[in-house]
C-alpha positions as a LaTeX table, in Angstrom:
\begin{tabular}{lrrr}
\hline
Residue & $x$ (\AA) & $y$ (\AA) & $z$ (\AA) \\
\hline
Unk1 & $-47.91$ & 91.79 & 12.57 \\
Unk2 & $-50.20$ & 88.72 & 13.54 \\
Unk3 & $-52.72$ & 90.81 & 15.94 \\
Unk4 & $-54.61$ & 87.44 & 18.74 \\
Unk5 & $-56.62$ & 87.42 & 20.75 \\
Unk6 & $-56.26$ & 84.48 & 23.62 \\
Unk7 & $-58.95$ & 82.58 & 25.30 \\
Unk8 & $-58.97$ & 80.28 & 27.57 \\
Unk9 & $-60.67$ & 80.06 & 31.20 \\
Unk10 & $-57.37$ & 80.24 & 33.35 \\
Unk11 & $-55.66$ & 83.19 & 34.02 \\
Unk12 & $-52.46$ & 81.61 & 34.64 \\
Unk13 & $-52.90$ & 79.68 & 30.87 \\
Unk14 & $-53.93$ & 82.94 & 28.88 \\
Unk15 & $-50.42$ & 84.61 & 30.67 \\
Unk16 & $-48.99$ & 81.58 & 29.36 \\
Unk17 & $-49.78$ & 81.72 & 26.02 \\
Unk18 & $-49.74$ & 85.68 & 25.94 \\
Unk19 & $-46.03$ & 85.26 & 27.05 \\
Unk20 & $-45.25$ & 82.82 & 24.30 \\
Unk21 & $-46.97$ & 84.36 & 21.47 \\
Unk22 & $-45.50$ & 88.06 & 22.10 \\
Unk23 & $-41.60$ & 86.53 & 21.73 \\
Unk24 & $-42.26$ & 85.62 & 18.02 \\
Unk25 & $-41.56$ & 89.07 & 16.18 \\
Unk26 & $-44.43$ & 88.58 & 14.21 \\
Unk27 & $-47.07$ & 88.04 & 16.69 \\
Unk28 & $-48.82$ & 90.41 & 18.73 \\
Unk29 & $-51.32$ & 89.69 & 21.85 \\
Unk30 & $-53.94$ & 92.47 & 21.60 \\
Unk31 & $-56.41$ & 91.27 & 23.95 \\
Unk32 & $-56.92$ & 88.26 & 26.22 \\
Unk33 & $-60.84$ & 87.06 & 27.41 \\
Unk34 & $-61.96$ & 84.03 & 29.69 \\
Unk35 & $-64.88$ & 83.23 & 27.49 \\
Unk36 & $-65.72$ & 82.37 & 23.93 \\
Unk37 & $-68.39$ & 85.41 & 23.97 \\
Unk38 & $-65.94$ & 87.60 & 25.04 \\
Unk39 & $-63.13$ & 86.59 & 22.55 \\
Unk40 & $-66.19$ & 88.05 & 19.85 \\
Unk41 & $-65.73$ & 91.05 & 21.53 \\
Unk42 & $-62.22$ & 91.55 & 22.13 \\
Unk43 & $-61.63$ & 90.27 & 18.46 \\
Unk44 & $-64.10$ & 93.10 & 16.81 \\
Unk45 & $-62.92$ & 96.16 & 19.15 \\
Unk46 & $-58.99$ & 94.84 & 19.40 \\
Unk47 & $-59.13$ & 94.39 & 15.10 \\
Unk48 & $-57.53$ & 90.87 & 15.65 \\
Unk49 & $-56.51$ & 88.67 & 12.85 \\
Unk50 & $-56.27$ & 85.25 & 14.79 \\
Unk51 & $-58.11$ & 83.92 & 17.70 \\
Unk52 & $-56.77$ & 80.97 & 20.08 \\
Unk53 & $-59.69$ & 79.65 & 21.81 \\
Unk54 & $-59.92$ & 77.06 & 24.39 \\
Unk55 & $-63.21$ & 75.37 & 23.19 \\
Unk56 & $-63.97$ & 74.13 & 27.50 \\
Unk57 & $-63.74$ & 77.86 & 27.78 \\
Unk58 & $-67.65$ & 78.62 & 28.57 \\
Unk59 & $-67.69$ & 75.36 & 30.84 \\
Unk60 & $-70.03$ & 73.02 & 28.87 \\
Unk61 & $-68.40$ & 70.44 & 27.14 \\
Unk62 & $-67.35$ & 70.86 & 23.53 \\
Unk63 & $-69.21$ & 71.18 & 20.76 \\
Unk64 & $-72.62$ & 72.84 & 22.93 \\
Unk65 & $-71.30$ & 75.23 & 25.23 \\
Unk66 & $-69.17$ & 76.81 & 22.34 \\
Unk67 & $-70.60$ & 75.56 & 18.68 \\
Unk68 & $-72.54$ & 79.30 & 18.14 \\
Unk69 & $-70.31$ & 81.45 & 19.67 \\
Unk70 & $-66.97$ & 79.67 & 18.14 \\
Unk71 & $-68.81$ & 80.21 & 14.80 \\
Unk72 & $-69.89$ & 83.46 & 15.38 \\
Unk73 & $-65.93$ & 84.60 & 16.06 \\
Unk74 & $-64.61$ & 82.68 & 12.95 \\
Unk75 & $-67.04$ & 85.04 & 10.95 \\
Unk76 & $-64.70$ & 87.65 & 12.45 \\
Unk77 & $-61.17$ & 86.61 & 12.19 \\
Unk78 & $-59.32$ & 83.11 & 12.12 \\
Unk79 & $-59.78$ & 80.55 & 14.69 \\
Unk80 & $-57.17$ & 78.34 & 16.28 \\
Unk81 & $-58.86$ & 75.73 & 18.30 \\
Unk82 & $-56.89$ & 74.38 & 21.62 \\
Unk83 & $-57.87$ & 71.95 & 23.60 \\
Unk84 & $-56.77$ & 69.04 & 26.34 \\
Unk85 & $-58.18$ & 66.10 & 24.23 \\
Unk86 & $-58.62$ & 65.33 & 20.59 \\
Unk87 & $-62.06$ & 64.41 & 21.79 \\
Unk88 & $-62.81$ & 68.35 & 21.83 \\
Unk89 & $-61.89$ & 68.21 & 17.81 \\
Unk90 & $-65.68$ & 68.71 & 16.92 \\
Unk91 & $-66.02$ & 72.08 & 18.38 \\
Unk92 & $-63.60$ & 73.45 & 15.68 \\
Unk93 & $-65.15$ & 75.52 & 12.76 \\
Unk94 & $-64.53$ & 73.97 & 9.23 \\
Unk95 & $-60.54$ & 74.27 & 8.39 \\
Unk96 & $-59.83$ & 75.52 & 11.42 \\
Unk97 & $-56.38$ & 74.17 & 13.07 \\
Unk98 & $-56.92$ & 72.27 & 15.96 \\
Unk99 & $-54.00$ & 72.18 & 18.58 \\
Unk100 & $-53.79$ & 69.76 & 21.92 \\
Unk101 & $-52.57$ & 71.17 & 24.90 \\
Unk102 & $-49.93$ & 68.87 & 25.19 \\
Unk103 & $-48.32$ & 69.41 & 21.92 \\
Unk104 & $-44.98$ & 71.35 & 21.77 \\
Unk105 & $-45.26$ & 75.11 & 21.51 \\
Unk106 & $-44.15$ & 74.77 & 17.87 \\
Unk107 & $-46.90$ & 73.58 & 16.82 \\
Unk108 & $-49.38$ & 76.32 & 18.58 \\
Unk109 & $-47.52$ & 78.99 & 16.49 \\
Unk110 & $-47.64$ & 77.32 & 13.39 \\
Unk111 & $-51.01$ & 77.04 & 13.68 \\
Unk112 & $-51.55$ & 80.64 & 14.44 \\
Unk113 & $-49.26$ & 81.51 & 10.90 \\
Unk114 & $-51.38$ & 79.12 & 9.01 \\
Unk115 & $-54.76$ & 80.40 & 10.24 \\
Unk116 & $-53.62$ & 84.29 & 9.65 \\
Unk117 & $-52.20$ & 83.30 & 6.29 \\
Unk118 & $-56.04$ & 81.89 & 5.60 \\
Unk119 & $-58.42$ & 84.07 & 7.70 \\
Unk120 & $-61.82$ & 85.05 & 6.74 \\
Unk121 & $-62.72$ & 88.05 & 4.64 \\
Unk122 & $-65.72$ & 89.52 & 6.89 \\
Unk123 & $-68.84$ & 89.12 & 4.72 \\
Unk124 & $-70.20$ & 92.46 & 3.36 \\
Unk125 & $-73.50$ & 91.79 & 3.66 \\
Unk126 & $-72.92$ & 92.00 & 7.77 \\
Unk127 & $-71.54$ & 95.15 & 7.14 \\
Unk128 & $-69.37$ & 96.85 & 9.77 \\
Unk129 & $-69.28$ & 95.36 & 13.35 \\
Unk130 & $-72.49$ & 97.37 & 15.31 \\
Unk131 & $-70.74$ & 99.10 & 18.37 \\
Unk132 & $-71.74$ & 97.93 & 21.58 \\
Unk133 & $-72.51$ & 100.03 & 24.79 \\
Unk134 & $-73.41$ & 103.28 & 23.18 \\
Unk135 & $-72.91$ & 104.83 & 19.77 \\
Unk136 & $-69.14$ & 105.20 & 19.36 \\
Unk137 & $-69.71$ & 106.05 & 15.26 \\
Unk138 & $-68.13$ & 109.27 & 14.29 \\
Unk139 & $-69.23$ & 111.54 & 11.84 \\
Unk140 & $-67.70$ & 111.33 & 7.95 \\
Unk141 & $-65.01$ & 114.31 & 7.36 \\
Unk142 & $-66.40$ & 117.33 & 6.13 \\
Unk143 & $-65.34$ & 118.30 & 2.10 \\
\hline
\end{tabular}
């Protein structure tokens, strides 16, 4: 199962999207954000594989209102870039598929299979994702 998490600044888009992704029976929506910051998030705590990111999403225009944290969330799990304009193409990470708005719906979930089947391996020298808010680590079973 294809865990994504969607991004994109309209709510009505990221139902959208959720809707469309959840019929194929490989593909699972685990978590949904507004921002590019928050798709980092959602992508570390929901363990997703693939994130679709609208790169106008933190309301600068591509690449500097999303270059850093676009690159920060390909460090955690594939990226699928979407966007209104092939003009936003720069924003995308290196090898990450790029898909317009306006293409059919096809091509979005091809482009989510291709970028699971080549997602990142999480570099070990970040080590585990820190948790946020609070320590949430547990303690290692006794022997």
């Amino acid at each position: 199962m294809i865990r994504i998490v969607v991004s994109d600044p309209s709510p009505r888009v990221r139902a959208a999207l959720r809707m469309r992704l959840d019929v194929e029976p490989d593909m699972q929506v685990v978590a949904t954000s507004a921002s590019v910051a928050e798709a980092c998030d959602a992508a570390v705590d929901a363990q997703a594989h693939v994130a679709v990111v609208d790169v106008t999403t933190d309301g600068a225009p591509p690449p500097a209102g999303v270059t850093g944290p676009l690159h920060e969330l390909a460090r955690r799990c594939a990226v699928v870039v979407l966007a209104l304009s092939d003009v936003d193409r720069g924003a995308a990470p290196a090898g990450a598929p790029f898909v317009s708005k306006y293409s059919p719906e096809a091509d979005l979930v091809d482009a989510v299979r291709r970028a699971h089947a080549t997602r990142p391996t999480p570099d070990i020298a970040d080590g585990p994702p820190r948790p946020r808010g609070g320590d949430r680590t547990t303690a290692p079973p006794e022997v």
